[in-house]
PLY file of the C-alpha trace (Angstrom):
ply
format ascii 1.0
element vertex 433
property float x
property float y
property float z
element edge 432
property int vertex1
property int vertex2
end_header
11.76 14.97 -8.81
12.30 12.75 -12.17
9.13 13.52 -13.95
7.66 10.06 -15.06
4.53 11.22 -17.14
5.24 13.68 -19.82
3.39 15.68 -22.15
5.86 17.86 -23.50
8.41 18.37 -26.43
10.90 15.88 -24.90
14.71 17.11 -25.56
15.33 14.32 -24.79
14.01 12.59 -27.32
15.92 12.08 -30.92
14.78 14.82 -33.09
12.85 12.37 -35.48
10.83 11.36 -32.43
10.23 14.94 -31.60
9.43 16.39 -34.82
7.10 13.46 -35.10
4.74 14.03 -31.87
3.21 17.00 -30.62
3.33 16.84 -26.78
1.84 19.27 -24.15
3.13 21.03 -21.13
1.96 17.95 -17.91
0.76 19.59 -14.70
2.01 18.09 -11.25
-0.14 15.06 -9.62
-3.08 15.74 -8.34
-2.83 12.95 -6.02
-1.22 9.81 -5.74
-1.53 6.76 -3.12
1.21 3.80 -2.17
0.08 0.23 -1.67
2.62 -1.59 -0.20
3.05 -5.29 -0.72
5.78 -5.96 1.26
5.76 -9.83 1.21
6.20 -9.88 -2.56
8.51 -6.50 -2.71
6.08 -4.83 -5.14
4.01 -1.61 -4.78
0.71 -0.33 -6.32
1.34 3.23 -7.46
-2.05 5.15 -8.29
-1.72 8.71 -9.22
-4.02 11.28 -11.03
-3.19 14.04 -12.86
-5.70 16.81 -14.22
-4.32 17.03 -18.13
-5.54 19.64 -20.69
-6.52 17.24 -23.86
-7.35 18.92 -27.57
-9.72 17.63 -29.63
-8.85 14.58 -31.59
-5.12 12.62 -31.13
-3.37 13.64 -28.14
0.04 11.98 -27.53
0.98 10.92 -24.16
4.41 9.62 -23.19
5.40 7.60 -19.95
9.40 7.31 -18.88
10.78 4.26 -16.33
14.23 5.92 -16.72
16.27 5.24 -13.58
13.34 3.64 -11.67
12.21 -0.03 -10.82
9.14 0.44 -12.16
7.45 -2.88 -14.09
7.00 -1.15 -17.46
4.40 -4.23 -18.20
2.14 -3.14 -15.32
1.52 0.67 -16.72
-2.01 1.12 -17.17
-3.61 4.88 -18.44
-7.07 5.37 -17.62
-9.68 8.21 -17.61
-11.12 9.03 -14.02
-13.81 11.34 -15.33
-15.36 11.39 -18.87
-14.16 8.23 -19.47
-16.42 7.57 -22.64
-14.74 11.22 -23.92
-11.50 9.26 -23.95
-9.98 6.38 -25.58
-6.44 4.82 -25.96
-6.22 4.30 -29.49
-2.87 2.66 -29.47
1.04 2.52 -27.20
4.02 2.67 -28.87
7.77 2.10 -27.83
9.95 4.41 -30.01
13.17 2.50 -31.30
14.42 5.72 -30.41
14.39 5.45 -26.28
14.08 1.63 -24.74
12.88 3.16 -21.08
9.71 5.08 -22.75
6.12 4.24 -24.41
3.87 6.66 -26.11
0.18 6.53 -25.20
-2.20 8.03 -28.84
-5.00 9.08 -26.59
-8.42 10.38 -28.65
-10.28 12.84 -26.67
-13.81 13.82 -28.37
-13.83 17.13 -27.27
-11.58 19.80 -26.21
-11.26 20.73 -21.93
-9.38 19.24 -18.16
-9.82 15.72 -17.87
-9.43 13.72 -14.47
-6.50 10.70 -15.80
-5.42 7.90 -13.97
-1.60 6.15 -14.38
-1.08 3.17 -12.42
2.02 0.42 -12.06
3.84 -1.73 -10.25
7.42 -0.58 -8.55
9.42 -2.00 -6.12
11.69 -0.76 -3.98
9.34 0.35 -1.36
8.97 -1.48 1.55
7.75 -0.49 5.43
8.59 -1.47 8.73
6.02 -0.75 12.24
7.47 -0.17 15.74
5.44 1.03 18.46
6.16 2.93 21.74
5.19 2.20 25.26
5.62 4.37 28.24
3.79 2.76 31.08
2.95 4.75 34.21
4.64 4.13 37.28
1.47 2.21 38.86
2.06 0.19 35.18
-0.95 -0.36 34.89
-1.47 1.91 31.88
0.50 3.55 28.95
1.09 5.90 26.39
1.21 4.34 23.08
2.42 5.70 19.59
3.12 4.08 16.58
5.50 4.51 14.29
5.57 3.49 10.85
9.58 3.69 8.79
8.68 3.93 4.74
12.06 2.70 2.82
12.08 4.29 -0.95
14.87 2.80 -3.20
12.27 2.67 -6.12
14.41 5.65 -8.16
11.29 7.71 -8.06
10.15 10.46 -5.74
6.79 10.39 -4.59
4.96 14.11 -2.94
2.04 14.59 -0.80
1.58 10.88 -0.67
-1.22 8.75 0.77
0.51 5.49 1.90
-1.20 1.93 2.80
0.14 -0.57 3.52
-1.10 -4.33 3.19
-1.47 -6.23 5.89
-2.69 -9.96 6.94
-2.10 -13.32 4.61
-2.00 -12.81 1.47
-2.35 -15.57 -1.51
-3.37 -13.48 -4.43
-0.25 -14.75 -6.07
3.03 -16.68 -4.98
6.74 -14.58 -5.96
4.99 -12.08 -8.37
7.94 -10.46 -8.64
9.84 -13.44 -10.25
7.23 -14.84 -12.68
8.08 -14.41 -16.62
7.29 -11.45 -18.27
3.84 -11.87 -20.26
0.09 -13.09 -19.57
0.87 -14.97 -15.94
2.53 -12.17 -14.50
0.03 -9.77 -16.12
-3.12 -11.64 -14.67
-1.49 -11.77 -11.16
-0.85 -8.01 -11.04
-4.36 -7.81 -12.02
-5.50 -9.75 -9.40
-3.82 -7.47 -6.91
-4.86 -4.23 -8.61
-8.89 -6.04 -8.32
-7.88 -7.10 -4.54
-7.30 -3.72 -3.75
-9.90 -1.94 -5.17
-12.54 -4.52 -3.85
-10.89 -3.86 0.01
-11.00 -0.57 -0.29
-14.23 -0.22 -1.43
-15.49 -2.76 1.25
-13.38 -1.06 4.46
-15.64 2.37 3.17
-18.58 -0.12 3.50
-17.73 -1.86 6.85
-15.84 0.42 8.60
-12.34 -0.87 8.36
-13.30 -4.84 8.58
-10.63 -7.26 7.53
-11.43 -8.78 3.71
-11.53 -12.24 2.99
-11.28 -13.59 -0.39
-10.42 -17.20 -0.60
-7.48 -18.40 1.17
-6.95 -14.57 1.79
-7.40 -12.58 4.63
-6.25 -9.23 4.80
-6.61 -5.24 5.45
-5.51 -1.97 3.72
-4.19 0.18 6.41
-3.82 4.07 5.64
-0.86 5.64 7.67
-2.54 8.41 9.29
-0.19 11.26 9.24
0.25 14.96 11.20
-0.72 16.39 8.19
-4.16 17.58 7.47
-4.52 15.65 4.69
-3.10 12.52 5.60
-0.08 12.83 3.16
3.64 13.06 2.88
5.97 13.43 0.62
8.45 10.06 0.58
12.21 11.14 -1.14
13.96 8.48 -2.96
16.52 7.22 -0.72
15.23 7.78 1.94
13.78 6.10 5.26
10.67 8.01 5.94
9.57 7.33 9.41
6.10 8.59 10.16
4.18 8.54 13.26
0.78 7.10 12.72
-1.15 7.34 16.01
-0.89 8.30 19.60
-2.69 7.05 22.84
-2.47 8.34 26.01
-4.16 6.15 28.05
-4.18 2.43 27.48
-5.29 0.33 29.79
-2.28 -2.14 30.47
-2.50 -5.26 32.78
0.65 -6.73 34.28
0.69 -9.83 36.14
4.17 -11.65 37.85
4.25 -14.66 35.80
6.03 -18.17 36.90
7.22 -20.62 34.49
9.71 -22.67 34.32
9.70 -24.17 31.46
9.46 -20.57 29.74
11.22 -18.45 31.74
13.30 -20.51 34.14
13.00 -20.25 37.86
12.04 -16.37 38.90
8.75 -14.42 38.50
8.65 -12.32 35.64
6.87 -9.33 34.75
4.22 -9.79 31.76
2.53 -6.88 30.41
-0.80 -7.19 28.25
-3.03 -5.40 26.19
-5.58 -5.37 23.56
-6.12 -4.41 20.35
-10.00 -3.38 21.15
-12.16 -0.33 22.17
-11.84 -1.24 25.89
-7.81 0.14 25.41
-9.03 2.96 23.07
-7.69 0.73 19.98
-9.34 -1.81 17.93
-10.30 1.04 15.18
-8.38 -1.44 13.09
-6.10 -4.19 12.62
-2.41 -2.81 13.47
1.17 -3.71 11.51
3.20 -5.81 12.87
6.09 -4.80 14.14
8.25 -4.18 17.37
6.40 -3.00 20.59
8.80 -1.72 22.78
8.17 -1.00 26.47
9.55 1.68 28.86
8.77 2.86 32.17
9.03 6.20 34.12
12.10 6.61 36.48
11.20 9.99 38.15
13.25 12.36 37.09
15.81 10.31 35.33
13.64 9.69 32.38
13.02 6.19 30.93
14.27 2.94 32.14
13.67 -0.13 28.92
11.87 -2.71 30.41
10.95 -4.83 27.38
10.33 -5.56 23.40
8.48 -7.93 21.84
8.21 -8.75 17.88
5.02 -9.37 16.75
2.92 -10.06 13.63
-0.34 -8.81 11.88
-2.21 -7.82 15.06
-6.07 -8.39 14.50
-8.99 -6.62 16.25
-9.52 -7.82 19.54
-6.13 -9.61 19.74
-3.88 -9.54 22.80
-0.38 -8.92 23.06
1.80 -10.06 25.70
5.18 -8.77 26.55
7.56 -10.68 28.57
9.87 -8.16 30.66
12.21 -9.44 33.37
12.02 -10.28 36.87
11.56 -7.50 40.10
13.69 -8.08 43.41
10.87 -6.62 45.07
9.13 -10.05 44.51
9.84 -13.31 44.81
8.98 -16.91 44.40
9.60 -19.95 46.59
8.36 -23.67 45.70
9.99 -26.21 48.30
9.09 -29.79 49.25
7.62 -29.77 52.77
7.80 -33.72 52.97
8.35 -36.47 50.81
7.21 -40.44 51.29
7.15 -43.27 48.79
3.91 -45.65 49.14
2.12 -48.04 48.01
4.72 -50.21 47.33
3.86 -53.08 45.35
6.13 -56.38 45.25
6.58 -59.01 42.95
8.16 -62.89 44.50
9.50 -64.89 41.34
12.16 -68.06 42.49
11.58 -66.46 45.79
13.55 -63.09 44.80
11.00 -60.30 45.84
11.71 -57.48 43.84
9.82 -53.94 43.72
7.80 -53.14 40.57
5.31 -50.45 41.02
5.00 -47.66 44.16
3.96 -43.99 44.76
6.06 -40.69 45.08
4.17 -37.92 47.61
5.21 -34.84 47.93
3.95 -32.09 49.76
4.68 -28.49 48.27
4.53 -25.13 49.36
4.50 -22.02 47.08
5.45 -18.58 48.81
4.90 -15.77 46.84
6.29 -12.57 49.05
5.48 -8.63 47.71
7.49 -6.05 48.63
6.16 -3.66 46.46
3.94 -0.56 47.73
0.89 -1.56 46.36
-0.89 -4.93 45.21
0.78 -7.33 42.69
-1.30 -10.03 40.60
0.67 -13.22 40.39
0.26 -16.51 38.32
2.39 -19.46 38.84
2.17 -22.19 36.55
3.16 -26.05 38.02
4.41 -28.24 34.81
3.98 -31.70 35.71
4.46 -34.72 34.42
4.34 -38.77 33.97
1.40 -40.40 35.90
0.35 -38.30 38.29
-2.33 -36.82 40.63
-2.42 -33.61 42.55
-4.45 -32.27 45.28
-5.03 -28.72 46.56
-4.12 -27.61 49.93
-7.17 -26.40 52.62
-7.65 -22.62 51.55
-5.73 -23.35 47.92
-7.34 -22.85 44.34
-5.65 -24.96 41.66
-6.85 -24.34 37.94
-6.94 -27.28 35.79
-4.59 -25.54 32.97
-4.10 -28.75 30.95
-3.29 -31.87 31.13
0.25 -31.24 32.01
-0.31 -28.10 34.06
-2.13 -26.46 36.73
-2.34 -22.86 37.71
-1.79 -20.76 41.35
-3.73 -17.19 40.16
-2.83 -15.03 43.13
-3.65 -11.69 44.72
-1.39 -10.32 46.90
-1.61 -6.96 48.81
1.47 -4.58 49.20
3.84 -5.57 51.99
2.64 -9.00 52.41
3.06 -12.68 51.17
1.06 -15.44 49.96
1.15 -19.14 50.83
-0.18 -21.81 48.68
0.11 -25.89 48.99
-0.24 -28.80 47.14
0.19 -32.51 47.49
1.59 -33.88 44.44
1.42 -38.09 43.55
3.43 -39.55 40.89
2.43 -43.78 39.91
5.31 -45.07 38.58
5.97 -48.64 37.05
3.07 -51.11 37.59
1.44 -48.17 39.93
0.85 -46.26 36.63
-2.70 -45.86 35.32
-1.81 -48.79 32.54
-0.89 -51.06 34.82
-3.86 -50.53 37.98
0 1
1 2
2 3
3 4
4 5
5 6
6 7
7 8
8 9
9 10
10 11
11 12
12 13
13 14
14 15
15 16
16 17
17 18
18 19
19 20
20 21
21 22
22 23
23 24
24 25
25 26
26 27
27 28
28 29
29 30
30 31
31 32
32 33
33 34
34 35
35 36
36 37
37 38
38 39
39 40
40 41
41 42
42 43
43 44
44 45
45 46
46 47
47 48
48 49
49 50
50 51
51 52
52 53
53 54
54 55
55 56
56 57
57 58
58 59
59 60
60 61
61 62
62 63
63 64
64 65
65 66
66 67
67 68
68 69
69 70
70 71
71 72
72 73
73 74
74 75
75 76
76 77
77 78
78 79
79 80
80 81
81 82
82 83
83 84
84 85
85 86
86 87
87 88
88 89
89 90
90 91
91 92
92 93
93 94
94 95
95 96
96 97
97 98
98 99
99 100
100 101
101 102
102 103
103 104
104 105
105 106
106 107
107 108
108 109
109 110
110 111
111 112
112 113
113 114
114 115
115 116
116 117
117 118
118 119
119 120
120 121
121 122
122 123
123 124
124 125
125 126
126 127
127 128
128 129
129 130
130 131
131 132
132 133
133 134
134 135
135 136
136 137
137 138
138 139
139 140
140 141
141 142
142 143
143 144
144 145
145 146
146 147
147 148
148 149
149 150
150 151
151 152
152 153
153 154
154 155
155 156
156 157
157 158
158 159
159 160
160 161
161 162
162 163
163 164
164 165
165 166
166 167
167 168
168 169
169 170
170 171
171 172
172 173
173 174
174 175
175 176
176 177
177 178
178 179
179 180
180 181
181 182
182 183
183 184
184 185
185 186
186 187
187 188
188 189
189 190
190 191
191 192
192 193
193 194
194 195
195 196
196 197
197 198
198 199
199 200
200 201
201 202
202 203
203 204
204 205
205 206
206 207
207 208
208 209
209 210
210 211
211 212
212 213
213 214
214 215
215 216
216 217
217 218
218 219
219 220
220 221
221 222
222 223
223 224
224 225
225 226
226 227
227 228
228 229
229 230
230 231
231 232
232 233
233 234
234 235
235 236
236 237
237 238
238 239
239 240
240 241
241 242
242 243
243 244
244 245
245 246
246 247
247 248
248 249
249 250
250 251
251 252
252 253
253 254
254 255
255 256
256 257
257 258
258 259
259 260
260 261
261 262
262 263
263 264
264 265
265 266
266 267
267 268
268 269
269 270
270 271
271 272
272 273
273 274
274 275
275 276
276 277
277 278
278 279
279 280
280 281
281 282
282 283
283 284
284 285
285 286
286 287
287 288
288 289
289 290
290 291
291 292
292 293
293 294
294 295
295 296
296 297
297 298
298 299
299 300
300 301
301 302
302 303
303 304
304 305
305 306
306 307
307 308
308 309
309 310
310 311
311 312
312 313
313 314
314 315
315 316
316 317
317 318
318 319
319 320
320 321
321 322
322 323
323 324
324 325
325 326
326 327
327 328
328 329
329 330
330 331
331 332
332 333
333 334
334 335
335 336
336 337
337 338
338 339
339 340
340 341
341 342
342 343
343 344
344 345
345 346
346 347
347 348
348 349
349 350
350 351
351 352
352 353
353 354
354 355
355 356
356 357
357 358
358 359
359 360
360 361
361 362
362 363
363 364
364 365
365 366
366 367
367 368
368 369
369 370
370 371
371 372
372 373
373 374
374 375
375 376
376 377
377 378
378 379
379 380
380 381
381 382
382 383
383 384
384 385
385 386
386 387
387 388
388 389
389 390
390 391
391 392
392 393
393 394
394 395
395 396
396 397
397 398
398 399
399 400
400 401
401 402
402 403
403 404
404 405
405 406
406 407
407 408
408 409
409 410
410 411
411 412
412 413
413 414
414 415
415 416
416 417
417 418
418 419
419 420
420 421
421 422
422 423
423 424
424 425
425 426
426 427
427 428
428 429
429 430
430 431
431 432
């Protein structure tokens, strides 16, 4: 691992440089945690380190060498004693253009807790999640999966990774803004934003921050280890998996509509991001949520994915998969008139300028399936119309331009719904009656 904090005679370093400070042997990291900004390509590094400090001037030095680390965002502060220590001064030796050297006065000899933080990119993430639904499908197995890319030059062990989720408008392109007091108040900004949601998700129980025209969440991949860390090589795609549910509740219902899905019944799966389907701990990363069934003893048959975004607490998701032979959909006009005809006589030419189209419909919904089906068929309708429910039919007023069949069908049998349907057209039309 490329050692970025040093405290030791660097060979490195031109002799001049060397003869000049008096460095110390640096332990490893006591810690360190990722924050992952991965609309603006820019993460928060925090790590501690538990140095051995002499009385008096201590020289620290800090190395970007090969990395994409922001060498304007390095800050050095004291964790624990922090009135026992004090910056004094940085330096960038002439001798090495990829280096500073922190004069740090300690007032008394002993361990002190230090923190180094900075901006990198290079680090990015990417969420998919895992579906297995039962073979009733009417619940699942979910795990999440969460892919860490590190091409930051720098290798980070026994990690704790967040990531930032939600809309963000701390600051627009921070990565391209000049070098200097803009771009130094904006990464300040996010280094406050932070440290003001993590301190109020240990308040509130994970509850999404707002801060202006921001709303958003640190999530903490949880990991298999213990500790909740992992090392992340440089490199490397990391993919860790960050939870695992065995039963959430899933609720699928056959879903008609044309205008979305064309002409058959299609299969759309739902859940929730709440306690009712063992989630809803916290928001979840968006991702891809991909969906796969049980085939006996053939394994897993794909039945469908779905990209989503930020997924709050207590948000649904909806899956579209595709369309089951064992059930099917027939709309057919029963019987058609035109009425209400309405003439006009001008130099006795008698021509027609307003009438009614009628149609009766019929909607068959037949299930073949072994056990009960829920079905919804949406009727998209349109110009001046009215519409009227069959004897023993339910129509829900959907909008203005739809109406809704919600059906419950037993196994083995069909369902038979009907509608009268009345389109006004020319002079018959509302604007002209």
């Amino acid at each position: 691992m490329r050692t970025l904090i040093t405290m030791t005679l660097m060979a490195v370093l031109a002799a001049p440089l060397a003869a000049r400070e008096e460095l110390v042997t640096l332990p490893k990291r006591d810690g360190v945690k990722l924050t992952i900004y991965n609309s603006v390509d820019l993460t928060l590094v925090s790590e501690t380190r538990t140095l051995a400090f002499k009385e008096g001037a201590n020289k620290l030095s800090f190395s970007w060498a090969g990395t994409l680390i922001d060498p304007t965002s390095v800050i050095f502060r004291a964790v624990e004693k922090p009135d026992e220590l004090d910056v004094a001064d940085t330096s960038f030796p002439r001798e090495s253009n990829q280096m500073l050297v922190w004069t740090v006065n300690a007032d008394k000899a002993g361990d002190y807790k230090v923190e180094i933080s900075y901006f990198t990119s290079g680090i990015s993430w990417s969420a998919e999640y895992i579906g297995v639904l039962t073979p009733e499908g009417n619940a699942m197995e979910l795990t999440s999966n969460v892919t860490i890319l590190n091409n930051s030059g720098e290798e980070y062990e026994n990690a704790t990774v967040r990531m930032v989720l939600g809309t963000i408008h701390l600051v627009e392109n921070v990565a391209e803004l000049a070098n200097g007091a803009k771009k130094a108040q904006a990464m300040n900004r996010m280094r406050d934003a932070t440290k003001n949601a993590e301190d109020a998700q240990a308040e509130t129980r994970a509850e999404i921050i707002k801060e202006g025209l921001s709303e958003y969440y640190i999530y903490t991949v949880k990991t298999s280890k213990a500790d909740g860390t992992e090392t992340i090589p440089n490199g490397w795609a990391k993919s860790l998996q960050s939870f695992h549910v065995d039963n959430v509740p899933v609720e699928f219902v056959y879903t008609y509509n044309s205008r979305k899905y064309g002409t058959e019944l299609r299969r759309v799966y739902s859940f929730v991001n709440d306690e009712a389907h063992n989630l809803g701990k916290e928001p979840l990363p968006g991702g891809v949520v991909r969906l796969y069934e049980r085939k006996g003893n053939d394994g897993l048959g794909y039945v469908a994915a779905l990209g989503t975004e930020y997924i709050p607490k207590g948000e649904e998701v909806k899956i579209v998969g595709d369309s089951d032979p064992n059930v099917t959909i027939e709309i057919k006009v029963m019987k058609y008139r035109r009425t209400n005809l309405n003439f006009r006589t001008k130099d006795e030419v008698k021509s027609l300028i307003g009438w009614d189209d009628v149609r009766d419909y019929v909607v068959v919904v037949k299930n073949f399936r072994g056990s009960a089906i829920k079905a919804e068929v949406t009727l998209n309708l349109s110009g001046d119309f009215e519409v009227a429910a069959a004897d023993g039919t339910t129509l829900i007023h959907d909008s203005a331009t739809t109406r809704k069949l919600k059906l419950n069908i037993p196994a083995g049998e069909s369902s038979t719904s009907g509608f009268t349907l009345t389109v006004h057209n020319q002079e018959n039309a509302k604007r002209g009656r």
